[in-house]
C-alpha positions in Angstrom: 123.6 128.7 111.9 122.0 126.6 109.4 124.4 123.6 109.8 123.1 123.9 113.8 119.2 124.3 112.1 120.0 121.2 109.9 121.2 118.9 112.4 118.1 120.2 114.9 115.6 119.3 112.3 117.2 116.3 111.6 117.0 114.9 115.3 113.5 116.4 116.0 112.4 114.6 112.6 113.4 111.5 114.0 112.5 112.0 117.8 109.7 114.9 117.6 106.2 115.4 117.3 104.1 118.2 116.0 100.4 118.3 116.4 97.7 120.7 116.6 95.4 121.2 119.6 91.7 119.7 120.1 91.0 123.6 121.3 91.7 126.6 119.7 94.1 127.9 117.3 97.1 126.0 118.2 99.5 123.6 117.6 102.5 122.0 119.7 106.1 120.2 119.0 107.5 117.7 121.5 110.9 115.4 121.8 111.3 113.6 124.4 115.0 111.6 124.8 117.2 109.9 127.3 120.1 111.8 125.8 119.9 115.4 127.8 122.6 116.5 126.3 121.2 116.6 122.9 117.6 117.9 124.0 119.4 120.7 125.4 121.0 121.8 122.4 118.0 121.2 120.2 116.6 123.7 122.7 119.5 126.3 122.6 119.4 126.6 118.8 116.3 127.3 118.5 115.9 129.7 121.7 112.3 129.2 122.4 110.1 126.4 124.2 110.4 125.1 127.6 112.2 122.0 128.9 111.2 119.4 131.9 112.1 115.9 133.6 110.2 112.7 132.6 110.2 109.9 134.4 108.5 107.0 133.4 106.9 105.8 136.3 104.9 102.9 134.3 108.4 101.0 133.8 111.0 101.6 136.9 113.9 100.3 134.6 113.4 102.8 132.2 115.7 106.4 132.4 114.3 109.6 133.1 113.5 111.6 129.8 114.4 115.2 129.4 111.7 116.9 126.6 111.4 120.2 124.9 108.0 121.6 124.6 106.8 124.1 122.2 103.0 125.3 122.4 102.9 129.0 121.8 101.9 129.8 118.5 104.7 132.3 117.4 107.3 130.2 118.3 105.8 126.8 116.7 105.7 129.0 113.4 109.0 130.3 113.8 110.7 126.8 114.3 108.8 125.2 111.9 109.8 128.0 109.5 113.1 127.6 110.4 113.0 123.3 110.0 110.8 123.1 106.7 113.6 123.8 104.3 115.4 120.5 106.0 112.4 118.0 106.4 111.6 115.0 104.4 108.7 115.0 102.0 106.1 113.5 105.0 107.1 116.1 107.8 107.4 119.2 105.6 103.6 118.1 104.7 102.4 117.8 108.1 104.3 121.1 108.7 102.8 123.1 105.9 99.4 121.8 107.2 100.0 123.3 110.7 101.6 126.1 109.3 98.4 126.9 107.0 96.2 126.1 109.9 97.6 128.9 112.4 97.6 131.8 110.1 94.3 131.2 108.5 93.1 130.7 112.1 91.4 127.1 111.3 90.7 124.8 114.3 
């Protein structure tokens, strides 16, 4: 499981976002790729999150994007838990930020 956790990480470092919310105690990941195949399985390992259909409707030659979407707070803890021990130096900071922020309950 931690060769699937590694290889996760290392596709959402490259393709994801994490960010807390303007409102509330919360925080969100996203990745967003043309590859559905791979969003998928990003979204099978970890077993949590939502997936939906992009399409850019800004530039018509562009392909439709499938994304995974993570907003509620136990399961933006537990995958960045699970990613942290696999993240570069810059993304396990912005992790351990978040991470900090939603359980001391800070805005």
């Amino acid at each position: 499981m931690s060769t699937q956790i590694a290889w996760a990480t290392g596709i959402f470092e490259g393709e994801g976002y994490m960010g807390k919310r303007n409102t509330g105690n919360s925080a969100r990941l996203t990745m967003r790729m043309c590859d559905f195949d791979v969003v998928e399985r990003v979204y099978e390992i970890f077993g949590c999150g939502n997936l939906g259909l992009f399409h850019p409707e800004s530039h018509k030659t562009h392909k439709p994007q499938l994304g995974w979407n993570v907003g509620k707070k136990a399961d933006v803890i537990k995958c960045l838990s699970l990613m942290l021990p696999y993240f570069g130096y810059r993304r396990a900071y912005d992790a351990l930020n978040i991470l900090d922020d939603l359980e001391l309950g800070i805005n």
